[in-house]
C-alpha positions as CSV (number, residue, x, y, z in Angstrom):
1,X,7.4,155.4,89.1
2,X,10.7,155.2,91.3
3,X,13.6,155.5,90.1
4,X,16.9,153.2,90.8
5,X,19.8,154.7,91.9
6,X,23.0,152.6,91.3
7,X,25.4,152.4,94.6
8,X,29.0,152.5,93.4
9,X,31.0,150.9,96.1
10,X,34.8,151.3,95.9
11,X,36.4,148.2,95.3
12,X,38.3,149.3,98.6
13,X,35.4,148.0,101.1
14,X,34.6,145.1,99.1
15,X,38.5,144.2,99.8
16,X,38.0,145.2,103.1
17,X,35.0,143.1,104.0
18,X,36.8,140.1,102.0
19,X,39.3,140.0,104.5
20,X,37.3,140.3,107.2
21,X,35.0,137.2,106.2
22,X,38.8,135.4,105.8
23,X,39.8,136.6,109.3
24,X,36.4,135.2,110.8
25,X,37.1,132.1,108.5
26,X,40.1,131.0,110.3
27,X,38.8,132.1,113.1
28,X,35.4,129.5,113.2
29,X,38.5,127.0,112.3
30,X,40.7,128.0,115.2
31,X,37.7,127.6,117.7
32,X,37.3,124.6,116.3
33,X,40.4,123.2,117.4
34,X,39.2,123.4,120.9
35,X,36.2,121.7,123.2
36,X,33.8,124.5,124.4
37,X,31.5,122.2,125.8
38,X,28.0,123.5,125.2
39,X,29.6,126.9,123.7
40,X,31.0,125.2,120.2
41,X,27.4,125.6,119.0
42,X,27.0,129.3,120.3
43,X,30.5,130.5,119.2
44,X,29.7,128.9,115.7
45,X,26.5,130.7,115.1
46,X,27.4,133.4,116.9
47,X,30.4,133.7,114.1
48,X,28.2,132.7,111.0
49,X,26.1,135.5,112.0
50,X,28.6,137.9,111.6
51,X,29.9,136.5,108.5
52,X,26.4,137.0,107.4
53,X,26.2,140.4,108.5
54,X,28.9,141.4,106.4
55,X,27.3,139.5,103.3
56,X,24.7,140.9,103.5
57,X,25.3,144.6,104.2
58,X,27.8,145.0,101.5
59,X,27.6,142.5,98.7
60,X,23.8,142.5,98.5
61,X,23.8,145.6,98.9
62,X,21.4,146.0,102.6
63,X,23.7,148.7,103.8
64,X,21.5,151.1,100.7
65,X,18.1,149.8,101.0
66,X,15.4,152.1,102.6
67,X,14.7,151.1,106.2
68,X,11.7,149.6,105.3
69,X,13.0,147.2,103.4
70,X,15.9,146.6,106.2
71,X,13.1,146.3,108.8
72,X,11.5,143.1,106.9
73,X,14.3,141.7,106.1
74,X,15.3,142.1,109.8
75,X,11.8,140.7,110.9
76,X,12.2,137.7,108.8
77,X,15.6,136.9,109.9
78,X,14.3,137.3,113.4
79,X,11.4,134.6,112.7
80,X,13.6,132.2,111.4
81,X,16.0,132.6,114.1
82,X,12.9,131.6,116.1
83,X,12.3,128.6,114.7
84,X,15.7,127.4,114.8
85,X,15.6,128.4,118.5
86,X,12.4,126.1,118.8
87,X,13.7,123.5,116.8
88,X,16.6,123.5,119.3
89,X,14.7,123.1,122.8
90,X,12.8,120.3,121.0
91,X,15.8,118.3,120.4
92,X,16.8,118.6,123.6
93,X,14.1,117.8,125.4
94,X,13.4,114.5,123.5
């Protein structure tokens, strides 16, 4: 049987990556603001991944898990990111 250790985070780094995800907020609504082209898609995801990122490592809690556990995770994520990916090229080759 395992035992579960509790991960006390300070209050401190959950401030910390608040503002962050604010920062990168206003900043998917300042890119916004202007025509990229073909690059508003890529600047958006590329931003929502980060925002992600920072979800995910600290609030659930990733940043702790054993690296197994990251490795799946990580694996799935990839696979999805596939699909999407897939699903794009078939759009835009209809």
């Amino acid at each position: 049987m395992s035992e579960e250790h509790a991960h006390i985070v300070q209050y401190k780094t959950f401030a910390i990556v608040w503002i962050g995800l604010l920062i990168l907020t206003g900043l998917t609504v300042a890119v916004a603001q202007y025509n990229l082209g073909a690059m508003n898609i890529w600047v958006a995801l590329g931003i929502a991944t980060l925002k992600s990122g920072l979800v995910i490592a600290f609030f659930m809690h990733m940043k702790y898990e054993s690296r197994l556990f990251q490795l799946s995770l990580f694996a799935a994520l990839a696979i999805l990111a596939i699909f999407i990916g897939l699903n794009f090229f078939d759009v835009l080759y209809r």
